[in-house]
GULUMPA-87939 format. One record per residue (C-alpha): residue in one letter; z, y, x. Coordinates in steps of 0.001 Angstrom, whole numbers, plus 524288, in hexadecimal, padded with zeros to 5 digits. Layout:
> a/Z/Y/X
...
This chain:
> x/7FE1F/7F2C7/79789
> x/7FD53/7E2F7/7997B
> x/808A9/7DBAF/79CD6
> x/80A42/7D6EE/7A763
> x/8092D/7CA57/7A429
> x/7FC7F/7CC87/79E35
> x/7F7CB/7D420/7AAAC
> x/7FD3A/7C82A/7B428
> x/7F4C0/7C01C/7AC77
> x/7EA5A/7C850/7AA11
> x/7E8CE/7CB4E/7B9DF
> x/7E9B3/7BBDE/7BBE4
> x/7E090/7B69C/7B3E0
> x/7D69F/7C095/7B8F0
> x/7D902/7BC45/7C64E
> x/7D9A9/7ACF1/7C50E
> x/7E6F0/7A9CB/7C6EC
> x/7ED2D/7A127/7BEEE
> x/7FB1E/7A116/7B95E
> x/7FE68/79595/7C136
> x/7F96E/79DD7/7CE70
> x/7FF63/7AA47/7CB55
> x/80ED4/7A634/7C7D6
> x/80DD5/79E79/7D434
> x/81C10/79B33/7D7B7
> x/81FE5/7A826/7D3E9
> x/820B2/7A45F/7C49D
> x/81D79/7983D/7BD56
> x/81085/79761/7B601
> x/814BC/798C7/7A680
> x/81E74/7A4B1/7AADA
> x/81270/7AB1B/7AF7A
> x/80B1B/7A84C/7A284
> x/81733/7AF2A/79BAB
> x/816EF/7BA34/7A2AC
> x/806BD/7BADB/7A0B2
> x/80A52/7B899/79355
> x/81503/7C25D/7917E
> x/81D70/7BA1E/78EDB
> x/8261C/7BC5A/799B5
> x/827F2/7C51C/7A584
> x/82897/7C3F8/7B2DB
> x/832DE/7C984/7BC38
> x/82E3B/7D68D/7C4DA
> x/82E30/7CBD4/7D289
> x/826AD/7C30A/7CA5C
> x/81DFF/7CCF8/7C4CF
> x/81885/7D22D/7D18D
> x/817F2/7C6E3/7D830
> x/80DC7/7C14E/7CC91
> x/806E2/7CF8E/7CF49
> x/80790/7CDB5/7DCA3
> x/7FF46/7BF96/7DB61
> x/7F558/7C45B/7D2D5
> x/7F144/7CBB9/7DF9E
> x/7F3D2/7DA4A/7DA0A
> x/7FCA5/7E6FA/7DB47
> x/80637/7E97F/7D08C
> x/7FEE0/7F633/7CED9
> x/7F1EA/7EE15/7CD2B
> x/7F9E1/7E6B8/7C36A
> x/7FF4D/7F0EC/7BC6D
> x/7F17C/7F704/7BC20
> x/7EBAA/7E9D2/7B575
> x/7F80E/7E9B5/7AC82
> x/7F4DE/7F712/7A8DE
> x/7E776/7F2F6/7A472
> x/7E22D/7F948/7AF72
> x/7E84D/8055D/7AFD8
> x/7F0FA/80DC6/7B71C
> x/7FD07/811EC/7AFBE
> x/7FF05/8223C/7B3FF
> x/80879/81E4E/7BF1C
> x/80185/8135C/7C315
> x/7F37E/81B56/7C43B
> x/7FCF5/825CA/7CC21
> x/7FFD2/81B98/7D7D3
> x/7F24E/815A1/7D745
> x/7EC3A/822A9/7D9C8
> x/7F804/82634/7E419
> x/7F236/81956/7EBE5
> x/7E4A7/81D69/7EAAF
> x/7E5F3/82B5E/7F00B
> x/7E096/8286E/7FFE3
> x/7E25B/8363F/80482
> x/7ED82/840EC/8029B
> x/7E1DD/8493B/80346
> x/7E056/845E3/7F328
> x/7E522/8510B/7EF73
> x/7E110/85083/7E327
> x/7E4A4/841BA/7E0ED
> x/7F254/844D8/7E6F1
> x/7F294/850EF/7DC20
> x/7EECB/84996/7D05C
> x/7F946/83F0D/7D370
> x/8053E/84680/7D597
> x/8037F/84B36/7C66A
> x/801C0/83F98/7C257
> x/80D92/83D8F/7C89C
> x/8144E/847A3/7C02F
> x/81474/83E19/7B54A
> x/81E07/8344D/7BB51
> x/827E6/83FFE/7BF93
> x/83361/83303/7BF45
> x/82BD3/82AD6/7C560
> x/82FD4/82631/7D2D0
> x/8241D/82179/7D8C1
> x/81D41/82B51/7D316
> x/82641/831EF/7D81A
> x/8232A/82D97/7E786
> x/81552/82F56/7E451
> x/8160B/83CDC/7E232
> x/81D12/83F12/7EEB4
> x/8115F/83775/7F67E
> x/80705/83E43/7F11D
> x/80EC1/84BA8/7F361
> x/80DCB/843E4/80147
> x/800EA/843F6/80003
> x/7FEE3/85381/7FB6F
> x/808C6/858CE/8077A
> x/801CF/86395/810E5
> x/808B2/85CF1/81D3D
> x/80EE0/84D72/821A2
> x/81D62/85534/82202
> x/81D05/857DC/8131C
> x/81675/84B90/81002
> x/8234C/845B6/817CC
> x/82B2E/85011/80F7D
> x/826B0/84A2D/801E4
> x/82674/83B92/80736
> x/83209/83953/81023
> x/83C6E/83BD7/803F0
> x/833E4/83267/7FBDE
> x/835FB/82886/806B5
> x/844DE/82AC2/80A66
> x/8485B/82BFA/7FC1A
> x/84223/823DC/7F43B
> x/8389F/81957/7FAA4
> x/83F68/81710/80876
> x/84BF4/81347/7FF6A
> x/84402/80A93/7F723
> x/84837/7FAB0/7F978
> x/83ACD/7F690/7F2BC
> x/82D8D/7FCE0/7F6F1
> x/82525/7FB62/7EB09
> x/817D8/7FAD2/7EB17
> x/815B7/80A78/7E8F1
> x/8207F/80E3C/7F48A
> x/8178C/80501/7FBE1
> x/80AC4/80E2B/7F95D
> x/810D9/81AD0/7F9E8
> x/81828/81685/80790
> x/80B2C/8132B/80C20
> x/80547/820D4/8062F
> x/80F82/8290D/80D46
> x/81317/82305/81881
> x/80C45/82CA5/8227F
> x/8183F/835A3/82041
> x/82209/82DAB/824F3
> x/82604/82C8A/83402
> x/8228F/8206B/83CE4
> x/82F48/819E0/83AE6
> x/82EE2/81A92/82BEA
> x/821D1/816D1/82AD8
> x/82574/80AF3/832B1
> x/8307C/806E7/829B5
> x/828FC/80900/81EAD
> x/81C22/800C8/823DF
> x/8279F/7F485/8255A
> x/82CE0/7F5F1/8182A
> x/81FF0/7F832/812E6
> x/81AA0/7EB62/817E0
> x/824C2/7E3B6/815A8
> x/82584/7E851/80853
> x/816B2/7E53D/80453
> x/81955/7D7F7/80B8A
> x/82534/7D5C0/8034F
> x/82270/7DA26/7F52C
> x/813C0/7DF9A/7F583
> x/80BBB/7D6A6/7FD63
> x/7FFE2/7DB2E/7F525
> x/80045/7E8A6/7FC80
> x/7F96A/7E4A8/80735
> x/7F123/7F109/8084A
> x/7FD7D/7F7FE/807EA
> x/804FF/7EFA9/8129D
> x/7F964/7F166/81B55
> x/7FC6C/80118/81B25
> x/80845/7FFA6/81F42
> x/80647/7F5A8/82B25
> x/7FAE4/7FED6/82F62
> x/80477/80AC4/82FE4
> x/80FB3/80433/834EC
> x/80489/7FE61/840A2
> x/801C5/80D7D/84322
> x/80E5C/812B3/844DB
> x/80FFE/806B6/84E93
> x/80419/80C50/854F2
> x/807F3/81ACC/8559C
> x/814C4/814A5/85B3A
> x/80B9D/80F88/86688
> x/812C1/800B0/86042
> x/80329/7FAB9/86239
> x/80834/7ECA3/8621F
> x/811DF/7EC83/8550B
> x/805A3/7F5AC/84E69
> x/7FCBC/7EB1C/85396
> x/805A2/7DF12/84ABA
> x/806B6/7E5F3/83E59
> x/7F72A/7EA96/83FFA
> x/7F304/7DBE5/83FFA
> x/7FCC3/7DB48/83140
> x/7F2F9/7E7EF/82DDE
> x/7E8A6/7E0AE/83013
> x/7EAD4/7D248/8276E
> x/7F007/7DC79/81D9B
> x/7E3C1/7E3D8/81BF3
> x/7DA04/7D708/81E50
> x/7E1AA/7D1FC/81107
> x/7E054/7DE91/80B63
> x/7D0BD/7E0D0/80F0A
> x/7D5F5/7EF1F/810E4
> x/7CB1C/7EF4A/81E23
> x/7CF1C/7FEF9/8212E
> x/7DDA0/7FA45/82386
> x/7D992/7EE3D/82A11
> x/7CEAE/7F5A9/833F3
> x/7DD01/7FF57/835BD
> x/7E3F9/7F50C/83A7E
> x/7DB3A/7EF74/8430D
> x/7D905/7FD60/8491C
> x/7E614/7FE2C/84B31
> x/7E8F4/7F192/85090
> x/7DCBE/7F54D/858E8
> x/7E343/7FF2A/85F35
> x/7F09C/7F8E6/85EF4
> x/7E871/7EF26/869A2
> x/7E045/7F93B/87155
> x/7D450/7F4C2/86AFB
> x/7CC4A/7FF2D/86944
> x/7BF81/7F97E/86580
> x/7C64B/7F366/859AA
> x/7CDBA/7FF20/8552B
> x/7BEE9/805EC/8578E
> x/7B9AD/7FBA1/84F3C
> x/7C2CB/7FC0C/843E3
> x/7C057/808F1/84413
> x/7B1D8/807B6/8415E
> x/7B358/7FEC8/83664
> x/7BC1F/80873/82F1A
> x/7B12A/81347/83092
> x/7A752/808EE/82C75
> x/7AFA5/80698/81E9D
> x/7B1DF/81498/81D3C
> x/7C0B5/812A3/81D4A
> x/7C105/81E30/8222C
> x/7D1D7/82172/8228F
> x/7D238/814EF/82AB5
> x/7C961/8198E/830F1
> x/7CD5C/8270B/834AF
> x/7DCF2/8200F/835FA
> x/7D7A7/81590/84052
> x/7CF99/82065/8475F
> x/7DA54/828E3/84A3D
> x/7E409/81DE3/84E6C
> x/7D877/81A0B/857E9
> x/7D797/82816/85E37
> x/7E731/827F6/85D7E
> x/7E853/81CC4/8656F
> x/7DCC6/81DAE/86E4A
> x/7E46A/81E49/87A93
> x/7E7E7/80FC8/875A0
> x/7DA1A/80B87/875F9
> x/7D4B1/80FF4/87FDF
């Protein structure tokens, strides 16, 4: 494995940024060359924030670092984030033995519990398995890090209206706070915390945190969230050639979740459009 000096520099070079560029105010210019050099090492703040510049994840750093490789835990959470459907049963199978190798592990640990989430014959024992997670462990937590952030996001259909909505705040404000790079992520939870304002018949607060969605998933170019949250605002404001319309666009790109999502939240609230 490089260090992570070497890495920084590596990463910088290869995208045009000088030394000068990159240290910024954070750090002065010849402390950054010591800690490209190895010569010295920053603090953890100082660290991510120098991550955080060059425009990546820490897991797309550590990745790099790793000569691009997954290290065995590392590989498990990349392949947790790439399952779409709890219908991979197979996927979901493979993963919780891999998980068997990190039996101390404590994210592992709440990974195995969401993807025994995932495997449950019914929503109440998917709420059996996640709830204690949540009350335990994560609800207790002062700092959300990045991987409470995703698996939040993965389970959150278990959780009751109120939760949800306290979890949507803190989510947000967290990723505003100490993750701006999550984006994508943010934009999940402002599009769930704009439906639960819907199914509360609240059209006007859904309708301000759906315009948020929407310069979220413009900067993101993530076009299936962004045609989402202008259905939604669509039908937040009656408008039910627009919510039609968005709906067309999705079919065209073969986003077809979106799709099927926006569909049924147009037949749900059809009363609203007509």
């Amino acid at each position: 494995m490089k260090s992570f000096g070497e890495t920084i520099k590596g990463i910088r070079t290869a995208r045009g940024i000088t030394q000068s560029e990159l240290a910024g105010s954070l750090i002065n210019r010849t402390t950054l060359s010591k800690i490209e050099n190895s010569f010295e090492e920053p603090s953890y703040e100082n660290a991510t924030k120098l991550i955080k510049r060059l425009g990546i994840t820490q897991i797309e750093f550590d990745y790099i670092r790793n000569d691009y490789q997954f290290n065995a835990k590392e590989q498990i959470i990349f392949d947790l984030f790439n399952i779409a459907y709890n219908s991979e049963v197979n996927k979901i199978a493979s993963l919780l033995n891999r998980c068997e190798q990190f039996p101390n592990d404590q994210e592992i640990q709440k990974i195995k519990v969401i993807l025994k989430a995932f495997n449950a014959s019914s929503l109440r024992e998917a709420r059996s398995l996640v709830i204690p997670l949540w009350k335990n462990q994560v609800s207790k937590t002062d700092n959300w890090n990045v991987l409470d952030l995703y698996l939040l996001n993965m389970i959150f259909f278990v959780f009751d209206d109120d939760t949800m909505i306290g979890i949507s705040n803190r989510a947000i404000k967290t990723i505003e706070e100490k993750y701006p790079f999550l984006k994508s992520l943010e934009t999940n939870f402002v599009l769930n915390k704009a439906a639960i304002l819907m199914n509360r018949q609240n059209f006007d607060d859904a309708a301000m945190i759906l315009v948020k969605a929407i310069t979220l998933a413009k900067a993101t170019f993530r076009y299936d969230k962004l045609l989402m949250a202008k259905g939604r605002l669509a039908i937040c404001q009656k408008d039910k050639k627009e919510a039609l319309y968005c709906l067309k666009v999705l079919k065209e790109i073969e986003a077809d979740d979106v799709y099927n999502g926006l569909k049924d939240e147009i037949e749900q609230f059809d009363s609203r459009l007509s």
